[in-house]
Structures are given as C-alpha cells and as structure tokens.
C-alpha positions in Angstrom: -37.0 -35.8 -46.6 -35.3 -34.1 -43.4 -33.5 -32.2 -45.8 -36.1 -30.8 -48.3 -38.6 -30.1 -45.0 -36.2 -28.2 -43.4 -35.5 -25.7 -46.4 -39.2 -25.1 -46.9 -39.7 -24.4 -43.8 -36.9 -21.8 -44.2 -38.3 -20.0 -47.1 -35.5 -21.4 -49.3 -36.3 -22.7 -52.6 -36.5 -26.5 -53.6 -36.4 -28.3 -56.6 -38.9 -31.8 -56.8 -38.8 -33.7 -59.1 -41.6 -36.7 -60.0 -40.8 -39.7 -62.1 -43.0 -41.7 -63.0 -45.7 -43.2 -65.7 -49.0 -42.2 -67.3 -50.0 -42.2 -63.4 -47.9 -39.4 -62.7 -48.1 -37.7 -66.4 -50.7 -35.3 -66.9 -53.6 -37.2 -68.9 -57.0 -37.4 -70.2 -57.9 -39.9 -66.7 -58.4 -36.9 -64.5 -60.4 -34.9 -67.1 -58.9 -31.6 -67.0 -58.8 -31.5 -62.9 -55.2 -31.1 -61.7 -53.7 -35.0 -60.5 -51.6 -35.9 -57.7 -48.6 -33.9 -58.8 -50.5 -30.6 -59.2 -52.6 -31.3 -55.8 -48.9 -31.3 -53.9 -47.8 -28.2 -55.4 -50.6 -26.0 -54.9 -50.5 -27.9 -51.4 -46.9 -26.5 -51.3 -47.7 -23.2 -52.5 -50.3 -22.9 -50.1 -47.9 -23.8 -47.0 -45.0 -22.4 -47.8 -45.3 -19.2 -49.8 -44.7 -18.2 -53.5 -41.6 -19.5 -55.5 -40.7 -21.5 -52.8 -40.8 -24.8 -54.6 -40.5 -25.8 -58.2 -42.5 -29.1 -59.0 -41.3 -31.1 -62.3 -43.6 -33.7 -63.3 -41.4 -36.0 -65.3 -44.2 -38.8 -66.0 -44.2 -41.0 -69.1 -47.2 -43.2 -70.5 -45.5 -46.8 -70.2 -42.6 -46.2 -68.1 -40.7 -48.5 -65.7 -37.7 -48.5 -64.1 -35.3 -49.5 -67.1 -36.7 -47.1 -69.6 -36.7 -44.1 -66.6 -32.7 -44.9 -66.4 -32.8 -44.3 -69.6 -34.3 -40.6 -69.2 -32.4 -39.7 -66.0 -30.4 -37.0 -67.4 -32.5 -35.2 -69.7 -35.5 -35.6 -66.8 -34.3 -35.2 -63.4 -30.5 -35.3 -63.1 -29.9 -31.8 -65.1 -32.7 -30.2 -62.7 -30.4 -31.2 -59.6 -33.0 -31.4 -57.0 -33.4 -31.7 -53.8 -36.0 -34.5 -53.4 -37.0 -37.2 -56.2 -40.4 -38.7 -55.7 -40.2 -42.0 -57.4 -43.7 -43.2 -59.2 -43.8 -46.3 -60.9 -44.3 -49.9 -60.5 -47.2 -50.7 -62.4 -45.6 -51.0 -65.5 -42.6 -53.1 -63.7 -45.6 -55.6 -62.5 -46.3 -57.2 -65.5 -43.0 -58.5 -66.2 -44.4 -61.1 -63.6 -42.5 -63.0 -60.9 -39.8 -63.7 -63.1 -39.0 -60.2 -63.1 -39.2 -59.0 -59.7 -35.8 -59.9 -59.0 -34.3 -57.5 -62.0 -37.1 -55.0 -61.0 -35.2 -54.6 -57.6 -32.0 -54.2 -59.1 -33.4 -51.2 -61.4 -34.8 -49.7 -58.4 -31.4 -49.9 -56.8 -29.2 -48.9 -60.3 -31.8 -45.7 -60.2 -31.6 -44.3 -57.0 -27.9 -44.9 -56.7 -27.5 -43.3 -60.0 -29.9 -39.6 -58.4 -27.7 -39.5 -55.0 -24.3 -40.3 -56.7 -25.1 -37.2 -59.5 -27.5 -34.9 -57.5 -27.3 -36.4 -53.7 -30.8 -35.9 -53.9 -33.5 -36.9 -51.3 -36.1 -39.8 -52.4 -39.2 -40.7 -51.6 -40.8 -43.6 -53.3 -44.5 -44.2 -54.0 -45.6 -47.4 -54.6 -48.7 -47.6 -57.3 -52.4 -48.0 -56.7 -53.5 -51.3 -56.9 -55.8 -53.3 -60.8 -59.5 -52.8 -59.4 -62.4 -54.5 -61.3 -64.6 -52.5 -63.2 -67.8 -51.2 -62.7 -70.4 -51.8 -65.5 -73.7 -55.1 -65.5 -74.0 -57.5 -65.9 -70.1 -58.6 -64.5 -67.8 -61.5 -66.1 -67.7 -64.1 -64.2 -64.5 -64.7 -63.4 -64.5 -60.8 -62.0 -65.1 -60.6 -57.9 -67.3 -57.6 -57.0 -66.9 -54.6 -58.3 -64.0 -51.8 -57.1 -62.3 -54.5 -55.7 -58.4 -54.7 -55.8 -57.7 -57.7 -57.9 -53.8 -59.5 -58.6 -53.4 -61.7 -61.5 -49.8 -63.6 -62.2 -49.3 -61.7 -65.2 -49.4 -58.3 -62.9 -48.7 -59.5 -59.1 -48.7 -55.9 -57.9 -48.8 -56.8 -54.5 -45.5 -58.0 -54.8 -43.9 -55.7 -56.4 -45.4 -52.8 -54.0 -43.9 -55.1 -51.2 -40.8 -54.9 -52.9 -40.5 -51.3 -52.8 -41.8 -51.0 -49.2 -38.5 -52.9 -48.2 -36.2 -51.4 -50.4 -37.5 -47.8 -49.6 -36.1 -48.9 -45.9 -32.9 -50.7 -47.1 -31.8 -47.9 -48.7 -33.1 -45.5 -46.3 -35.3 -43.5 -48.8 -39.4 -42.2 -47.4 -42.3 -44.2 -48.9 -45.7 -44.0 -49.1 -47.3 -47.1 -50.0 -50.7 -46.4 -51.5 -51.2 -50.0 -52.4 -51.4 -51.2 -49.0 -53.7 -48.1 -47.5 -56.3 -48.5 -50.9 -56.6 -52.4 -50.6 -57.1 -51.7 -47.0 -59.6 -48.9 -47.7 -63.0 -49.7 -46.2 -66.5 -47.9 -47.5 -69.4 -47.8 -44.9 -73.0 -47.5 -46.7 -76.3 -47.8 -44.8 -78.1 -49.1 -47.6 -76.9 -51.6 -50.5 -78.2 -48.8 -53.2 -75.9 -46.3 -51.5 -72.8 -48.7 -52.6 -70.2 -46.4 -53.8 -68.7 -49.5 -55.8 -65.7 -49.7 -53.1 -62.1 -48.4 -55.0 -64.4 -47.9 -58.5 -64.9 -44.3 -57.5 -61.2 -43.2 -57.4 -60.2 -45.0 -60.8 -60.7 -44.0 -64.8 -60.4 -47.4 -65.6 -59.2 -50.7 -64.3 -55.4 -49.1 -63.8 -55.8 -45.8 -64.1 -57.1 -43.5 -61.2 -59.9 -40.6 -62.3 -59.4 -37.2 -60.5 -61.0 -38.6 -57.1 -57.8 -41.3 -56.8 -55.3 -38.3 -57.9 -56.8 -36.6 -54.4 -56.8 -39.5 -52.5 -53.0 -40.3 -53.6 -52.4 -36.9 -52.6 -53.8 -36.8 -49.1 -51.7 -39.8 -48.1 -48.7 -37.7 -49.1 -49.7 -34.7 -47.2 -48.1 -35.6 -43.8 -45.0 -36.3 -45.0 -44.8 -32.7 -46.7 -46.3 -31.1 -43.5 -49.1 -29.7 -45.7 -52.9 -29.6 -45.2 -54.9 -32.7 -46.7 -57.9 -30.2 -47.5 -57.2 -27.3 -49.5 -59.2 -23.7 -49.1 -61.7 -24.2 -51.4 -62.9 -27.6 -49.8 -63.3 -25.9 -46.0 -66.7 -25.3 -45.2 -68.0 -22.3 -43.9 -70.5 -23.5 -40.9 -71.1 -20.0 -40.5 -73.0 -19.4 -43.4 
C-alpha cells in the first residue's frame, strides 16, 4: 500500500476499490449506520482532505472468488485503481476442505488478473469468523454463546490461514480479522455484566451488526494512517 499512502499523503487523488460479499455490501445488518467501507472513507476524508479519495464498494450478497472473476471488469478493472481491498472468504469456506485447494488458485487467477490490467495495489482482508448465537435456552450441541465456532462444512479458519500466506506470497497487505476476533478477549467484573463475547459485534451468526463494521474498521486504520476514533466519538473532559 506504499504506493496509495504516499499519494494521499500528497494531496493526490486515489481510486479504492472494495470487493467483496454481503459483508462488504451495504445491507440491512448494520441498520442504516454506515459499515466498514463507509467508516474508512469518512476516516479518509477526515485525514486527508476533500476529494482526495474515491471509495467503490463493489460488494455482492453471495460472492466468492469465482463469481468476483466473473465481475472484474464491470466492478473494479474499468475504475483503474490504485489499491483493491479484497473482502471475501466466507462464502469460499463452505465449499469445505475439498475446495481450499481451487479457493487458492481463484485467489491467485484474481489478483493476477487486477495487477496485469490496472497494476493496482491489494490488500486482502480475511473474514470475521461463524459465532454462536445469543438467545435461551442454547442447543446443545452450541458452546457458549459469542463464541467463534468452525464446522467441516465452513472451516474458516483454514481458509483465513490460506489468505494470510498467500497475502505474503504474492506480496499483497492483509489484515486478518479472523485471527484478532477469535483472539479477542472481554473482561466483566460480574457474570450479569457478560457482554456475550463476539455476540455484540454480529447481526446474526455470519453477519456482523454495525458494532463489528467498526471493529473491522479500526483494525484497518493503521494501515491507512487514519485515526481509529472519529470526531464525534472524542470526549470532551472539559465539559
């Protein structure tokens, strides 16, 4: 993202472009609050000044990589941008262990396919993990609830592993918000205090409510030298 950083920083206009799946599409799961892709360009607009940065969310409910191949020119390629953020995974997942192998190769075909056409930048996200729901009394086959949970027909953990080492094979930035949510921990002094672990941040059991939009994008932050809190969060200790 060297590239991208730098022109910011500059004043210069960039084109991003996100691609991704109903996590990245603007739905009913963050009821009406902006999700991760808004949070980042406000976050943008914020740092770097007005029409500095022009943010395409190119999410589709139910994509993977193979359909997203599909949609490259329409969705990103004709936009020529500077960075890709690449959203998906989830969707990949429940093609199961049998399918990881053809996952990688989609993951490869696609980003080969932006820098040979655009030579843009990528950064890849890797998803949020399945948490169990929230709701009494539980099944029992569920562990506690907000917990992140893999089943064989979606081994996410796998698949976020996957993109972890290709993001470094093939030299691209990652965030991997599948490792730093399973490895979230919630403090609570009292057991009625529980915030329910992960359950806070999600919709439903795969989709993330507005409170997982904000946590996706104050992992992101950093790597666009933004602020993780924006204006209307800072508290005034004065007053």
């Amino acid at each position: 993202m060297k590239k991208t950083l730098e022109k910011l920083k500059a004043g210069e206009h960039v084109t991003i472009v996100a691609l991704g799946d109903s996590i990245t599409e603007v739905t009913f799961h963050t009821r009406g609050r902006m999700n991760w892709v808004g949070l980042l360009d406000e976050a943008i607009f914020e740092a770097y000044g007005n029409g500095v940065c022009t943010l395409i969310n190119a999410g589709k409910c139910a994509a993977n990589f193979p359909t997203s191949f599909d949609r490259l020119e329409r969705d990103v390629l004709r936009f020529q941008p500077d960075l890709v953020i690449l959203a998906l995974g989830m969707n990949d997942a429940g093609t199961g262990k049998a399918g990881l192998h053809a996952f990688k190769n989609d993951v490869s075909k696609v980003i080969n396919q932006i820098r040979q056409s655009c030579g843009s930048e990528i950064l890849i996200r890797t998803p949020n993990p399945v948490v169990t729901v929230n709701g009494l009394p539980l099944p029992e086959e569920q562990p506690a609830v907000g917990q992140a949970v893999e089943t064989q027909k979606r081994p996410l953990k796998m698949y976020a592993n996957a993109l972890v080492e290709l993001a470094e094979e093939l030299n691209c930035s990652c965030v991997d918000h599948y490792t730093l949510w399973t490895e979230k921990k919630f403090s609570f002094k009292h057991p009625v205090a529980n915030p329910g672990a992960l359950w806070s941040r999600m919709s439903d059991a795969i989709h993330p409510g507005y409170l997982g939009h904000l946590a996706f994008f104050r992992e992101l932050a950093p790597l666009f030298e933004v602020a993780k809190y924006f204006p209307w969060e800072e508290v005034d200790h004065e007053n």
